[in-house]
N, C-alpha and C positions, 0 to 999 in steps of 0.2 A: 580687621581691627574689632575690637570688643570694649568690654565695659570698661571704664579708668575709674576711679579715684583717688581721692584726695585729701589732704589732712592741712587746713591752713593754720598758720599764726597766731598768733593775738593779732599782727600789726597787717592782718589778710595778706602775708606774702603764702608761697607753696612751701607747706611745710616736707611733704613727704608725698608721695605717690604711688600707684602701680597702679595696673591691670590686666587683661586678656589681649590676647592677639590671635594666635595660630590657633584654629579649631580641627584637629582630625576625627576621624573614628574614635570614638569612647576616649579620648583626651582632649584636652586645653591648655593651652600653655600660659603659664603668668610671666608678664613680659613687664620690663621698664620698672623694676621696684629703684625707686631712690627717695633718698633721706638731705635732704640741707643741708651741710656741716654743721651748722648751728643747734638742729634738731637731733640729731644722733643719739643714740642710747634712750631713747622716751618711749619707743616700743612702737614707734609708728610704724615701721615697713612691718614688723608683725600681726600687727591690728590688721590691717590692711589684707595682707596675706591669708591673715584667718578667715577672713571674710569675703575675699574670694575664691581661697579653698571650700568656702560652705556652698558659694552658690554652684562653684564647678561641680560639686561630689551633690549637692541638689535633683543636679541636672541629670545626673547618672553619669558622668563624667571622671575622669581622672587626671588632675594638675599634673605637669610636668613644668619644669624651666631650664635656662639654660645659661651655668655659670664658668667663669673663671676660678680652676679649681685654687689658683692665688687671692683670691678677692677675699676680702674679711668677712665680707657677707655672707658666705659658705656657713660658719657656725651656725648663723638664725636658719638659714634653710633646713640645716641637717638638723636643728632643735625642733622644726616642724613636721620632720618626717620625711624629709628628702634624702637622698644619695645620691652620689655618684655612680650611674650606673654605665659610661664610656666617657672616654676621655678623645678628645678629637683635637686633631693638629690642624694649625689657620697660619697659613702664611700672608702678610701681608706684600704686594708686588706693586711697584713704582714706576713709571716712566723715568726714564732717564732721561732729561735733557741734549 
């Protein structure tokens, strides 16, 4: 795990989040970006993003993440300079009673 932040309220709830996680060779993965319902559209997962994108490319590093190419959130990434570069299939598997 790595650095998080954070973007509270007026009323100190959490408004928005992210941070670091996975450190490889010359990458860093930004992990856990979410926004509140209530806060959506203010530009927090952006802000946020922008600013951990400086300290990863700081560091001599290169961001990567890792989305649901369904998520709506894919535009702000791809706005920041991300792609899709492999598309990976997840099965989820249950016990059966």
């Amino acid at each position: 795990m790595g650095r998080y932040l954070g973007v509270r309220a007026a009323g100190g709830s959490l408004a928005a989040m992210s941070g670091t996680r996975m450190a490889l060779d010359g990458y860093t993965e930004i992990s856990a970006v979410c926004t509140s319902p209530e806060a959506r559209g203010a530009g927090h997962a952006r802000a946020l993003m922008q600013s951990l994108m400086a300290q990863i490319q700081a560091s001599g590093k290169t961001p990567f993440l890792h989305v649901k190419t369904e998520n709506g959130a894919k535009q702000v990434y791809e706005k920041l300079g991300f792609a899709v570069r492999r598309e990976i299939c997840f099965s989820v598997i249950r016990r059966v009673a």
